[in-house]
matplotlib code that plots the C-alpha trace (Angstrom):
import matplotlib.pyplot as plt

x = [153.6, 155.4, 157.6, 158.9, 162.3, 163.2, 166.9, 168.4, 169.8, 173.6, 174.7, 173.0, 169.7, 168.0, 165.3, 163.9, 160.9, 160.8, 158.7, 159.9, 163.1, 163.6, 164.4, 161.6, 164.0, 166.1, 167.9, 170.6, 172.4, 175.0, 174.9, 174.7, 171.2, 169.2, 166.8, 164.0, 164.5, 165.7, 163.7, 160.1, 161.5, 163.6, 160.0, 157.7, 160.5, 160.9, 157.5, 156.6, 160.2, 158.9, 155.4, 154.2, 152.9, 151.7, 148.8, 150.6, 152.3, 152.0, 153.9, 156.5, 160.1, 162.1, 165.6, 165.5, 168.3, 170.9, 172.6, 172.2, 169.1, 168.1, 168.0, 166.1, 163.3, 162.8, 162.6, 160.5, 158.2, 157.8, 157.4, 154.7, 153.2, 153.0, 151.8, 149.3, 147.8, 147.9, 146.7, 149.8, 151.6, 155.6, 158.5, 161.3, 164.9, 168.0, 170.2, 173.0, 171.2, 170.8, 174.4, 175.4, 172.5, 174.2, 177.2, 175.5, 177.5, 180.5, 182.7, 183.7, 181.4, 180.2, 180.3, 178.7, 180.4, 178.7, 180.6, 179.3, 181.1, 182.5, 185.0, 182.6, 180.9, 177.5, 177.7, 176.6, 177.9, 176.6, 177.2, 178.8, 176.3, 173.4, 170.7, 172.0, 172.2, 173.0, 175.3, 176.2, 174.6, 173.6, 175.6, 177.6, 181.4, 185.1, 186.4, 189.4, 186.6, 184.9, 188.2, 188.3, 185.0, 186.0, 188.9, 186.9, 185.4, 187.0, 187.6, 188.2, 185.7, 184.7, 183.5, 181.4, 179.7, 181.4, 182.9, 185.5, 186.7, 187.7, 188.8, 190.2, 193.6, 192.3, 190.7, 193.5, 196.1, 194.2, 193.2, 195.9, 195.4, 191.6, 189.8, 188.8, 186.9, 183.6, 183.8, 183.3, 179.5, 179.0, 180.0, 176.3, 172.9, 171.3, 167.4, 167.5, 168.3, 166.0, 163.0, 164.2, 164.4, 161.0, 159.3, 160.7, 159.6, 155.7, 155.5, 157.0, 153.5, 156.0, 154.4, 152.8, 150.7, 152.6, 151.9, 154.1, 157.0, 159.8, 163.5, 166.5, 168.7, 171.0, 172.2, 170.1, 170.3, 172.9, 169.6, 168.9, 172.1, 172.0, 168.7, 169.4, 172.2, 170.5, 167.7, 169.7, 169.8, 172.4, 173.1]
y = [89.5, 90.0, 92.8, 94.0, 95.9, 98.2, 99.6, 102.1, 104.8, 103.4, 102.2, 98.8, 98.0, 95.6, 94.1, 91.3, 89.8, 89.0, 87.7, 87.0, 85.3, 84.8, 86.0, 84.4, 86.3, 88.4, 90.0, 92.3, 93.9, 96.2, 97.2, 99.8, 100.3, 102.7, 101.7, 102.8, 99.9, 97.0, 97.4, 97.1, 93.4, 92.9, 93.3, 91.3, 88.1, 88.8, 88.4, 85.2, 83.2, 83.9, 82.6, 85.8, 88.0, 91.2, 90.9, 88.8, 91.9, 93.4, 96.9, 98.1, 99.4, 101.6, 102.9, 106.5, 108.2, 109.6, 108.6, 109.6, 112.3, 110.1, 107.0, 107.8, 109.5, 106.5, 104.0, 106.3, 106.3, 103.1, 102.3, 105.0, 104.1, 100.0, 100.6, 103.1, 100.5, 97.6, 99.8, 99.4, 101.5, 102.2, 103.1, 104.7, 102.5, 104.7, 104.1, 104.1, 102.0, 99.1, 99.2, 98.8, 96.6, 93.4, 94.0, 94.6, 93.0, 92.9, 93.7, 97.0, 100.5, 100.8, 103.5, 103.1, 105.4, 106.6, 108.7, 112.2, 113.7, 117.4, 115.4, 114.1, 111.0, 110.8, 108.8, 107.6, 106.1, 103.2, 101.1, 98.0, 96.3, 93.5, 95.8, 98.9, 102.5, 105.4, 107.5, 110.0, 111.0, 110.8, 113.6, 114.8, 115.8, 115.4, 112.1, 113.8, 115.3, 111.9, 110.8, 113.2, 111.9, 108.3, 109.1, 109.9, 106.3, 104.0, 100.9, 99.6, 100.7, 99.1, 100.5, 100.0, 101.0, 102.5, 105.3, 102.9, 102.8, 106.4, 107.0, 103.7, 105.3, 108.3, 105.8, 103.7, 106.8, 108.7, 105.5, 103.1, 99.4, 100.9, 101.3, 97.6, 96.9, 94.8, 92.8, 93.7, 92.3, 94.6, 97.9, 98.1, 97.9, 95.2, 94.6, 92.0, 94.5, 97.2, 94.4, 93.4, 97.2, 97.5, 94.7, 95.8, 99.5, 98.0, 95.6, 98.9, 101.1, 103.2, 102.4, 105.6, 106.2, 106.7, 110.9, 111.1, 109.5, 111.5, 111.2, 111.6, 113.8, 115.1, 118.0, 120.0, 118.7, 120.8, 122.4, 123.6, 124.9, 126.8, 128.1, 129.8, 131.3, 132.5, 133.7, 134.9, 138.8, 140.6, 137.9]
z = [70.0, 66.4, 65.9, 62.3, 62.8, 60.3, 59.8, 57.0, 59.1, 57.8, 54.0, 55.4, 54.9, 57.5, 58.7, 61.0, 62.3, 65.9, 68.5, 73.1, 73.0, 69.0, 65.8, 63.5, 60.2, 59.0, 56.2, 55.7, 52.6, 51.3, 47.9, 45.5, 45.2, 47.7, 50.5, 48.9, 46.6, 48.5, 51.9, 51.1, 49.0, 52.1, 54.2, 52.2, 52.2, 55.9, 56.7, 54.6, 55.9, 59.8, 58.6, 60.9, 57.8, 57.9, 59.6, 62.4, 63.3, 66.4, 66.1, 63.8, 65.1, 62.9, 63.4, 64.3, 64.0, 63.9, 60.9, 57.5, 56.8, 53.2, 54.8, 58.4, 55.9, 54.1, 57.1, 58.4, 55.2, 54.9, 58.4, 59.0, 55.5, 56.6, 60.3, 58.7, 56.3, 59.2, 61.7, 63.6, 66.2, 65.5, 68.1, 67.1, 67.9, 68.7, 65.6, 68.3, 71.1, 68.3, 68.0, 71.5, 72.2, 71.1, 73.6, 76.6, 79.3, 77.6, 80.2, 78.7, 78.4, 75.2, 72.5, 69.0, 66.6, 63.2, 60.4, 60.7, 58.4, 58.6, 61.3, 63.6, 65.1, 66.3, 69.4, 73.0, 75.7, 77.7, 80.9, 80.7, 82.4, 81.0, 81.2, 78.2, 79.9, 78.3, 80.1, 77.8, 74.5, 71.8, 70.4, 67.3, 68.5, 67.6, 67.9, 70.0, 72.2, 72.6, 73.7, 76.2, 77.6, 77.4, 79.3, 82.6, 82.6, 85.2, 82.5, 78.6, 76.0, 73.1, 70.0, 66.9, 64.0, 60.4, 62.4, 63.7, 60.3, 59.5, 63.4, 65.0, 65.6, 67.2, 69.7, 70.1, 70.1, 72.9, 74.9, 74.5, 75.9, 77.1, 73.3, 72.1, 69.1, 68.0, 65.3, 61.9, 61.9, 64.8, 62.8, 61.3, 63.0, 62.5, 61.8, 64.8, 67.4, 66.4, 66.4, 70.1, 71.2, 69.2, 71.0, 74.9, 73.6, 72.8, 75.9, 78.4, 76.7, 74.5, 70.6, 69.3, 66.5, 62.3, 63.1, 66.2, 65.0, 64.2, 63.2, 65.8, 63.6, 66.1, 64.0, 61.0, 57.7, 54.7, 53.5, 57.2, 57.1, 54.4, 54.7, 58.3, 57.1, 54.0, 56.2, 60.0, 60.4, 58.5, 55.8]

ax = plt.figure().add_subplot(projection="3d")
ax.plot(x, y, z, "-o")
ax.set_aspect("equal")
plt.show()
């Protein structure tokens, strides 16, 4: 079984081709130009550098959220559109779980952080252990109030994603010796993990068909926003 993993929930776009136990390819970039043009270039040199192709593929795992509302709906696009066309199923990857999925068994609980905006962090929490469990999450909050949650844990926690880089000394103000940090290469999701994920999430029965898949968005969109208000009683 080949999995393509598909990542553009973050300013990076990935993706990956893998298959039990290895990562057949994978590219990653961080540029100027949006998704919509460098993923489906990314995808078609993917797929000839594993030697899988397209129709080698068994299933197509995207990143679903949260993150940023553009980029989810073009993974999504182009994952639905390419597993449509193949006659593919898709699973949707946790944008936050493909963060944290790399340091399982760390030694430390581990909390993906992504810029919110508006002075937030979507987040999760997960155990420390080999096998990744959520304990908390996924969620849009403070970062002081994630502190405040973090806190409770008996042990260090280490974070990542690009919400380390707008809140790191909140973390290490409120947590002292206890917040550690990933690596720089572990701030962004990477097309690898969401493949992996992908693959578990096809061999456990959880692929669904390009119509049920839907975007993890946490909290509505600017437009939702302003449309509620512009439409709630008395406004």
């Amino acid at each position: 079984m080949f999995v393509l993993g598909i990542e553009s929930a973050t300013p990076v776009a990935a993706v990956a081709v893998a298959g039990k136990g290895v990562i057949l390819a994978e590219r990653m970039v961080f540029n100027q130009r949006t998704h919509s043009v460098n993923l489906l270039p990314m995808i078609k040199s993917a797929l000839e550098e594993s030697g899988v192709g397209k129709h080698g593929l068994s299933g197509i795992a995207v990143s679903g959220g949260p993150g940023s509302f553009t980029g989810l709906r073009i993974g999504m696009i182009t994952a639905k559109s390419l597993a449509q066309v193949l006659g593919l199923q898709v699973a949707g990857i946790s944008t936050l779980a493909s963060l944290a999925y790399p340091l399982a068994g760390c030694g430390s609980f581990i909390c993906p952080v992504l810029n919110a905006r508006k002075n937030e962090v979507y987040t999760s929490v997960y155990d420390h252990k080999d096998v990744l469990t959520c304990l908390a999450g996924p969620m849009a909050v403070h970062p002081e109030k994630l502190v405040d949650i973090l806190l409770k844990l008996d042990g260090p926690v280490i974070f990542a994603g690009d919400g380390v880089s707008h809140y790191a000394d909140v973390f290490k103000a409120g947590l002292g010796d206890l917040a550690r940090f990933a690596p720089a290469m572990s701030n962004f999701p990477r097309g690898a993990a969401v493949a992996e994920l992908g693959l578990a999430a096809f061999q456990e029965g959880r692929g669904m068909t390009p119509a049920d898949l839907r975007p993890e968005y946490i909290r509505p969109s600017e437009a939702e926003v302003i449309w509620l208000k512009k439409h709630s009683p008395g406004s």
